[in-house]
N, C-alpha and C positions, 0 to 999 in steps of 0.2 A: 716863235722867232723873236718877239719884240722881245721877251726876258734876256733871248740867248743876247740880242744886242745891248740889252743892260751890262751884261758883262763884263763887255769889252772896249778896248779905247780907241781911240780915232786910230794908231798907228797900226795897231794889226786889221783893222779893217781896209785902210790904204796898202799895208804891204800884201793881202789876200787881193787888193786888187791887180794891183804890181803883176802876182803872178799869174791874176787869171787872164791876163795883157797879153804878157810875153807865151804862154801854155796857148793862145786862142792864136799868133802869129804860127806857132808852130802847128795848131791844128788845120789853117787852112793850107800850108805847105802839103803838108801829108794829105789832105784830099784831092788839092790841086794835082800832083805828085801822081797819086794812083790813079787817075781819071785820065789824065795827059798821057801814063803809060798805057792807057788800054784796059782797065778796067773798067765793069760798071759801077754808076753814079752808086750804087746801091753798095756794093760791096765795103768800101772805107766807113759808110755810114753806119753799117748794120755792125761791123767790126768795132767800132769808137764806141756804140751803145752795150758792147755784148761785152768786151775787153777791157776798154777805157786803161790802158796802158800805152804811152807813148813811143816810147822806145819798142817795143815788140811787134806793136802797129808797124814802126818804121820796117824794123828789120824782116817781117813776114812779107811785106808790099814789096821789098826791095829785093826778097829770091824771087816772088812770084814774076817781078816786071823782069828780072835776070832771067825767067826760064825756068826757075825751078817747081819742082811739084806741091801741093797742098799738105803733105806730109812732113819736107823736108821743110817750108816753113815754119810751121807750127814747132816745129824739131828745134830748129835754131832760135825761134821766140821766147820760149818756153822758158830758159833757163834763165832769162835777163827779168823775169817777176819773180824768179824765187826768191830775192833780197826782200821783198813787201813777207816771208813769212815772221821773220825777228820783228819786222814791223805791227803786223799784228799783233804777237801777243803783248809789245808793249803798249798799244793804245786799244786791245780788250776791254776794258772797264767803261769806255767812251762808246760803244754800242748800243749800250741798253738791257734790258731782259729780254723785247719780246723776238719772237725768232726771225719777222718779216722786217724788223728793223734792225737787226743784229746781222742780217742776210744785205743786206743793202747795204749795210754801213761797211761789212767787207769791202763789196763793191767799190767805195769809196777810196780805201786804204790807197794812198801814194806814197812817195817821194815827201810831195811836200805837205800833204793833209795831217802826215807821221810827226813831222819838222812840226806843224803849229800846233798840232795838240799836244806836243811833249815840251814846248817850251814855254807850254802855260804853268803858273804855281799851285792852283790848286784844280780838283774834280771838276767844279762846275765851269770854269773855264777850259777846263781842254774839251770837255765835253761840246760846250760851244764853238771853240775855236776848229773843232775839227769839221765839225758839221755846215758851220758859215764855210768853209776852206772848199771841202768836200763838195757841198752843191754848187757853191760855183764854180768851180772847175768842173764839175760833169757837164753844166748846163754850158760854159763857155764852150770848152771842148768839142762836144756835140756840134753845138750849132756853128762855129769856125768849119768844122770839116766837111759837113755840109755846104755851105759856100763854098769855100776851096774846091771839091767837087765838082760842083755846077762852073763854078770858076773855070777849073782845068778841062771841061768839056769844051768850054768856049776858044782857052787861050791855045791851045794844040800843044807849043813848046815851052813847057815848063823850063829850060835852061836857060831860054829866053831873056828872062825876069829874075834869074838866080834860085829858084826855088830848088832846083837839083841841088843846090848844094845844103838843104839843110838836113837832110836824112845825114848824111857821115856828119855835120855839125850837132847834129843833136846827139848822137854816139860817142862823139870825143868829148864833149862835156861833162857825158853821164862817167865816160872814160879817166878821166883825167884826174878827179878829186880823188882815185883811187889808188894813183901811180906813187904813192908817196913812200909805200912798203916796200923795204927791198925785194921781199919775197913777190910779193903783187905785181912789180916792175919783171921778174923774171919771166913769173907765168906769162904776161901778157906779149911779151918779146918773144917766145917759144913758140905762143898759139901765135902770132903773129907770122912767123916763118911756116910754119906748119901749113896756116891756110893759104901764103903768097904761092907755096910750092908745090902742092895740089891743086891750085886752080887752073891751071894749061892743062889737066888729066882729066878733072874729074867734073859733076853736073853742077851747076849753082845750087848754095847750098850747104853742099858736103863738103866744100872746104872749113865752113865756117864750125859743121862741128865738129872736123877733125881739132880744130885750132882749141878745142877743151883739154885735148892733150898736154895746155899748158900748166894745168892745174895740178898736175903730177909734179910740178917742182916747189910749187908751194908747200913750202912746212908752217905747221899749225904753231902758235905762238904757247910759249908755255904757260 
């Protein structure tokens, strides 16, 4: 670890903290959140360790507290991580050889772990930069949602304090940087009515993978 910090310069080490800041505000939301719905303490925690994806976290906690089944969460989760596949293979070579590190470092793969090791300039800085990025955001991660947790046990009404409102806040975030396509803008306005229109019919949930139907108006760029 000391080499990896040879590396690198005070500013990315400040802005890996930045984000393990703002990533551990939303991780004790999300514990808070599924604790206060009625979940066990256990369940957000075993999930953040096993998953370690935020956004999916959010969206599976928030069919189960609506009513929906363990199927149909998983169902609707599932598809908001398959953007970290292009992500892998472009920070592949920052893994390693051996297979239990190579296995792990998957693990790792975000949003923003992706962000700092590709906008390092050579090998051994992305290499570094992804792995300083990488464990602290698991270890913040973890340990926020655990508190949040224990927290939401204590506090009963998470709307209380605002924290209901950061599951659709973290969604429209991940949302928005993406609305810039026209085609992108379409689907999303499609599957948007699709699931407003199904939700007086049908079980929580199933609105939301009907609203994939919006991805049939997206045309592929030439």
């Amino acid at each position: 670890m000391r080499s990896f910090l040879r590396t690198q310069d005070r500013g990315l080490l400040r802005d890996v903290a930045l984000v393990c800041l703002a990533d551990g505000v939303i991780g004790l939301s999300f514990g808070a959140i599924a604790v206060a719905g009625g979940l066990p303490v256990w369940l957000p925690v075993v999930m953040s360790l096993v998953v370690f994806a935020g956004a999916a976290q959010f969206s599976a906690v928030g069919i189960l507290l609506a009513g929906g089944g363990p199927v149909a969460a998983v169902a609707a989760a599932l598809p908001l991580n398959t953007r970290v596949v292009p992500f892998s293979l472009a920070v592949a070579d920052v893994l390693g050889k051996g297979r239990s590190g190579r296995f792990f470092g998957a693990h790792l793969i975000t949003d923003e772990t992706a962000a700092f090791a590709l906008a390092q300039p050579d090998p051994a800085r992305r290499k570094a930069a992804f792995w300083i990025s990488g464990l602290g955001l698991f270890v913040t991660w973890n340990v926020c949602v655990l508190a949040g947790a224990l927290a939401g046990k204590a506090v009963g009404d998470t709307g209380a304090f605002g924290l209901d409102a950061a599951y659709p806040a973290v969604l429209l975030a991940l949302v928005l940087p993406t609305l810039r396509e026209a085609g992108t803008r379409r689907a999303a306005l499609l599957g948007a009515a699709v699931a407003l229109a199904a939700t007086p019919v049908l079980p929580p949930g199933l609105p939301v993978l009907l609203a994939l139907a919006g991805l049939l108006t997206a045309r592929r760029k030439p």
